[in-house]
Each structure stands twice: as C-alpha cells, then as structure tokens.
DRENVEXMAR-212579 format. One record per residue (C-alpha): x, y negated, z. Coordinates in steps of 0.2 Angstrom, whole numbers, padded with zeros to 4 digits, always signed. Layout:
N
XYZ...
END
This chain:
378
+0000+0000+0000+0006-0016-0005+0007-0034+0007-0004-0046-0005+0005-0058+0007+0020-0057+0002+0017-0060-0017+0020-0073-0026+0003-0081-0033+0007-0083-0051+0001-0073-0069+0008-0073-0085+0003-0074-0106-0012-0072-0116-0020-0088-0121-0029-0076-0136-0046-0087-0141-0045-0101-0152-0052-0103-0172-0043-0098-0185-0042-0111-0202-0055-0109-0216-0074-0104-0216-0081-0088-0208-0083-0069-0219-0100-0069-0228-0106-0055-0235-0113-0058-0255-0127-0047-0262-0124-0048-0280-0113-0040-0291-0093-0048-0291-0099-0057-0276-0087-0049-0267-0074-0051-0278-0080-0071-0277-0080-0070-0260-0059-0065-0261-0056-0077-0269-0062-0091-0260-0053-0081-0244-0035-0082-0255-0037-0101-0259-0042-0105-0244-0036-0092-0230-0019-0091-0226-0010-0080-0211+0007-0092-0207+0015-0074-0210+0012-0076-0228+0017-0091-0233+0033-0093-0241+0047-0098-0230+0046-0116-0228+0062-0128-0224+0051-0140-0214+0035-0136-0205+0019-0143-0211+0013-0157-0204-0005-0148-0198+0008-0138-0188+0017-0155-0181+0010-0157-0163+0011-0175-0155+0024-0182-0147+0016-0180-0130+0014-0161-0131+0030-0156-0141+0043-0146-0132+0058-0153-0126+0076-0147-0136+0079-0140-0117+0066-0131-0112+0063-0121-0127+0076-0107-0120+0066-0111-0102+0074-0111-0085+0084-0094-0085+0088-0098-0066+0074-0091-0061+0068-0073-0064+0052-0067-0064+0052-0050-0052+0052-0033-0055+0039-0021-0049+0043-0003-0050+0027+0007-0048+0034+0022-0041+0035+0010-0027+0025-0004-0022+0017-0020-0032+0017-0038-0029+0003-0053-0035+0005-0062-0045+0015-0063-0063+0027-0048-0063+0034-0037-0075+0031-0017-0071+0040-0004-0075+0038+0017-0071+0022+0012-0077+0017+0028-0083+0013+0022-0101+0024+0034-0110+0038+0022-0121+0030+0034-0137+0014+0026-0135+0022+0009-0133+0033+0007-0147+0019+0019-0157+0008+0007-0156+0021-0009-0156+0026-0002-0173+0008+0001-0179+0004-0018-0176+0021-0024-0184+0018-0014-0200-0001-0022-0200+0005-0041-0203+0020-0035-0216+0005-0026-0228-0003-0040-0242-0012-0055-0239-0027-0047-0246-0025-0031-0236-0028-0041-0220-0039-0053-0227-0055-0041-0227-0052-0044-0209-0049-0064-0209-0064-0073-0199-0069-0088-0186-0084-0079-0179-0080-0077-0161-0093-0063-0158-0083-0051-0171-0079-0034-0165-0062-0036-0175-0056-0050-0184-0039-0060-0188-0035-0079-0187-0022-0090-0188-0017-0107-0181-0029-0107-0167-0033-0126-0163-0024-0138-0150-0041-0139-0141-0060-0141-0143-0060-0160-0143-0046-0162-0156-0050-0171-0172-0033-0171-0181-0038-0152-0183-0017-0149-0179-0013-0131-0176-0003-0117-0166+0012-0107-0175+0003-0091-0172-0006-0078-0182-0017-0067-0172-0028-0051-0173-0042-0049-0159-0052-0036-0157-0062-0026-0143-0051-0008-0140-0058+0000-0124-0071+0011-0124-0062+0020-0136-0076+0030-0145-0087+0016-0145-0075+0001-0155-0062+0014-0165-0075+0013-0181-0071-0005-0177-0053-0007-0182-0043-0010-0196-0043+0010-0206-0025+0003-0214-0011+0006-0208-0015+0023-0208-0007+0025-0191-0017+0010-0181-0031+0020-0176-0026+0035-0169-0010+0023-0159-0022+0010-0155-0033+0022-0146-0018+0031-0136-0014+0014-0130-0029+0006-0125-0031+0022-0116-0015+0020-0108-0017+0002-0102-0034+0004-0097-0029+0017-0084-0013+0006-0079-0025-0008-0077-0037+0002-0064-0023+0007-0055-0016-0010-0054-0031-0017-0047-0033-0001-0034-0017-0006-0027-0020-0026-0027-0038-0022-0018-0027-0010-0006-0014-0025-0003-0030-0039+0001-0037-0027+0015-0050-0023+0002-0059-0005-0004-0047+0004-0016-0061+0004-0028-0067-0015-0025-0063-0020-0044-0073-0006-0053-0089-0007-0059-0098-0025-0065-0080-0034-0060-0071-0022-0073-0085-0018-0082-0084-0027-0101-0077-0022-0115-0057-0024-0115-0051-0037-0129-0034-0036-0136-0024-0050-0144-0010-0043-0155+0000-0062-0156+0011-0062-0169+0025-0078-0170+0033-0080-0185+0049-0087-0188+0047-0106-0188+0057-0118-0195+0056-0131-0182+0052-0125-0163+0056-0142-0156+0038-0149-0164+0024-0136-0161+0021-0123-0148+0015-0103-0152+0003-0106-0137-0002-0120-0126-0001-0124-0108-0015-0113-0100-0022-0101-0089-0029-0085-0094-0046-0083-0087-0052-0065-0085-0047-0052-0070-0031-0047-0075-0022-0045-0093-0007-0032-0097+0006-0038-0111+0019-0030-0119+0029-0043-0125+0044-0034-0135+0060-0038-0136+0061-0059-0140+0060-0072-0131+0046-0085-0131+0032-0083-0117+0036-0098-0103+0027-0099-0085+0027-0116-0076+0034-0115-0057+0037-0130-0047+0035-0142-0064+0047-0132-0072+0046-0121-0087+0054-0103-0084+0056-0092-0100+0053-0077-0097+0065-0064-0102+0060-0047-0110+0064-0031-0103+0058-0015-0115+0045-0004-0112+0039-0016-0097+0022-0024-0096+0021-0045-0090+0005-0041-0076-0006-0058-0077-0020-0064-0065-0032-0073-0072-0044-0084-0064-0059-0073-0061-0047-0064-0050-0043-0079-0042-0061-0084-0037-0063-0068-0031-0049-0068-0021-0055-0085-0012-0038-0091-0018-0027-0078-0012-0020-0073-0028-0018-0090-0042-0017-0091-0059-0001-0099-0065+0000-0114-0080+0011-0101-0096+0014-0106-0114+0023-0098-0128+0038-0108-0139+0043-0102-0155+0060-0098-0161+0068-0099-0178+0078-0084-0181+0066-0070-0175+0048-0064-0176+0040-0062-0159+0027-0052-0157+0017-0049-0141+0000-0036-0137-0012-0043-0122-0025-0031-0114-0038-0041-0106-0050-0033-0090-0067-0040-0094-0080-0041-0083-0100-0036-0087-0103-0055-0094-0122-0055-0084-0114-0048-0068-0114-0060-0055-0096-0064-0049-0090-0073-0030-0077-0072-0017-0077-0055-0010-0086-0055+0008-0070-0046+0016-0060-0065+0010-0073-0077+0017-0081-0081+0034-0087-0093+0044-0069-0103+0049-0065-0117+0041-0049-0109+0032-0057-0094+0026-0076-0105+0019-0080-0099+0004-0071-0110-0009-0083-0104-0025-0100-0102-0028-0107-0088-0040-0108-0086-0057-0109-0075-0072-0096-0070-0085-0105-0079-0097-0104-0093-0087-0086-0091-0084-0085-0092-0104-0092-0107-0107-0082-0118-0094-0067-0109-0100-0072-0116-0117-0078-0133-0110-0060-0134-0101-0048-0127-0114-0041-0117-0101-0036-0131-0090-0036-0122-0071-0039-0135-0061-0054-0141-0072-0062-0125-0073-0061-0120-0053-0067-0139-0050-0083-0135-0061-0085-0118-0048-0077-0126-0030-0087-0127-0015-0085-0145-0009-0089-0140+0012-0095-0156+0023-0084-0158+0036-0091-0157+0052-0086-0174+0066
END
C-alpha cells in the first residue's frame, strides 16, 4: 500500500481534443460522389505529415509572441527529474513514470510500430479517416486550434488520430482496417493499459485510505479514448508549440511517449522536460481525480515543444468516466472541519466536458466554475 502523502501532486501529457483544419466527412449518395468527395478532402485536407518539408514554418503555424517558447526552455529544465515508480513495489501521486508495469515491451513497441507505419502510408489512405466531428468513434486531425476563442484560426504542429479503444469488442470494427497489423496490436494494447489503469487506481484508492475498488464502476466507467500524437519534424520549434499549456481533465491518462523528447510539465514556474525512458508509461491525474480527491491529488499545467531533427510520437490512454454519472469528493475525503469542507460540488461527466471546453483546459478556471466557496463562520 502506498502513502498518497508522500506523493508529489502533479500529472503529465495528453491535451488530445481540439479541431482539425478543413470541413467535416459527408457521405454523398450519388454516383462519383465519393470520388467528389476525395477530392475536396485532397485540396483541402492536409496532415502536417504530408506536406513537403518546408524551410520555414507557415505562418498559420506561427503562434504569437506571447505564447511562443523561449530558445531556453525548449530542452526544459533537466535539473529536475520526474520520479520513478517501480510497480513491483509501491506507487506515488502524481505525474510519474512506471515501470515493471506488466505491459509486456512486445505489446508496446507492437503497437508503437503499428501507429508509426499508419502516418507514413498516403495522404489518401488516411484521409478516409480525416474529420472535425467530435462525436466520431475514429477520426484524424491535424493542427488542433490555440483555443476556442481564437479568431486568427493559428494552429498546433501536431497531427493526431483519436479514437475510442476500450471495450475491445465493442469499438475494434471502429478502427482503421490498414495497416493490416493496427487492429489486432491495438486491441492487445488497449487491453493491456486498461488493466494497468485499474490497478493504478486500486493502489492510489489503497494509498488515500479509500476501498481498493473505489474508482470502478460510473468513475471508470466510459469508454477509453486514445490519442495517437504524432509531432513531425518542424522547421522552427522556437515559434509554435505541439501542445499548449493545459491540464488533462479525465481520471487518469497512461502515455507512452517513446523515445524523443518534447512533453514539458510546469513545477514551481518552471518548465521541466521530461526525459523518455523505454518501455515506461508517464501516469497523469487529471482533474476529475482531483475533485474527487477534495484536492489531495492536483493536476499539473504540461505542454509539448517540438524539435527539428526528429519525429515524436506519443499514445495517451484516457480513463473516462459514465458521462451521466454523478461525480463529488469522495465521503471518506470530506467532513465537517474546516480543512477537510467539501471544496466541490457535483456534477456530471458531461458537465465536466463542457467547462473543459468553455475553459480550454485552463485548471484553475475549470475548478473555480465547480469550487465550493464556504461562509466563514465569526
């Protein structure tokens, strides 16, 4: 059993919504309207991995002055490491990287591969998949915007493909059919994480002084969404960012973030890159688990910087709850002291959505909008 005390309060990379570019997939119900409809997609649908190597990045690309990252911090503070859980012993909170996992390196790198060899097949190969309709089971976007209130319409260096993996049986028909490997890896590893999840969150409920089986059920209960992030290589990391400043906002999300640098967590107003080990998964807390928690466990502010030499590419699993299940501090983290008030009132996982859309991720907005504000008694 594990001391949540002693934990660090942190959590890690995913910020895996945002729009693509372009207009969404129609279907046409003529003849050669599909062909009509591929190639409005060509003209007007592009994954950054496709374009030809440019020397300069696109202006849409170019993020303001304000929001660029520094020449320095692209490499992040190294001077601080993010820790090391080894689950053959104990875990901590927070934002860790695990390892003796028990998700076999076969299933990893399978899968890893599997992904990798999806963004290298042609433009119109993953085109059929190309859409901005949130609600899709599977789709692929690029460029996901700097926010919902922008108007400049300036984008993210990051091609992505999103789509629900867990429960197996119920999505798999879901999923791209090419390569002809994706499937039958895809499945092995969303089986694999799934389970690493649950037994992530057995031990975190364990470590709070909750029931070992606290976080199953409606908490848990959603389909799982994966983000398959890939970063190509861009031609000026100093003007745009893969990802913005953000916190994720289901439970918990497990990455694999391979071997290449990019994903950056903010401690103490600092940025802190943090360095790949193989084979090991980045654990992330995401703010349900924090309102849950009453604020025991926090969220942490992560971004992800490009590079110009390599490709990164990163897989995000991410524990969903039930979206109608209703969702509060758990009783065993509240009571009637002033120190341990409830600091959030209930919600749904729908409502969760919308403020995390209304917010843009932004933590300390989206907890305002659910905070408790207690009167103080003279």
């Amino acid at each position: 059993m594990c001391d949540a005390s002693a934990l660090p309060a942190q959590h890690a990379d995913v910020f895996e919504d945002g729009g693509g570019e372009g207009v969404g997939v129609e279907e046409g119900d003529g003849e050669g309207d599909e062909e009509v409809e591929a190639k409005k997609k060509s003209e007007t649908m592009k994954l950054i991995c496709d374009f030809p190597s440019p020397k300069s990045l696109p202006d849409k690309y170019v993020l303001p002055p304000e929001r660029r990252p520094c020449n320095h911090e692209l490499q992040g503070d190294l001077s601080v490491a993010l820790p090391v859980i080894d689950l053959q012993g104990a875990l901590g909170d927070g934002r860790r990287q695990a390892v003796n996992h028990g998700v076999g390196e076969d299933v990893i790198q399978g899968f890893r591969e599997a992904a990798a060899e999806f963004f290298r097949m042609p433009a119109e190969a993953k085109l059929k998949h190309y859409s901005n309709e949130h609600n899709k089971h599977c789709r692929v976007f690029s460029g996901s915007v700097t926010s919902h209130t922008d108007t400049n319409d300036i984008r993210y260096w990051r091609d992505c493909l999103k789509l629900r993996c867990y429960p197996v049986d119920k999505l798999m028909d879901h999923w791209p059919s090419q390569p002809e490997t994706f499937r039958e890896r895809l499945a092995k590893y969303a089986v694999a994480v799934q389970e690493l999840a649950q037994r992530l969150l057995r031990l975190i409920a364990e470590g709070l002084g909750l029931d070992s089986q606290f976080f199953e059920g409606d908490l848990t209960g959603g389909e799982t969404m994966m983000n398959v992030n890939y970063y190509p290589r861009c031609p000026d990391p100093s003007l745009t960012l893969g990802i913005r400043p953000h916190s994720d906002r289901y439970i918990l999300t497990v990455l694999s973030q391979g071997d290449v640098t990019g994903l950056q967590v903010k401690h103490k107003g600092r940025w802190i890159g943090v360095q790949p080990m193989r084979n090991a998964f980045v654990v992330n807390f995401g703010l349900q688990l924090e309102m849950v928690t009453n604020g025991v466990l926090t969220s942490v502010e992560h971004r992800v910087v490009t590079n110009s030499a390599k490709a990164r590419m990163s897989v995000a699993t991410l524990i969903r709850p039930n979206m109608g299940c209703r969702i509060r501090p758990a009783p065993m983290m509240v009571n009637g002291e002033t120190n341990h008030r409830p600091k959030y009132r209930d919600f749904t996982g729908s409502e969760l959505i919308e403020a995390y859309e209304a917010t843009a991720g932004n933590r300390e907005a989206l907890l305002a909008l659910f905070r408790i504000h207690h009167t103080k008694l003279l």
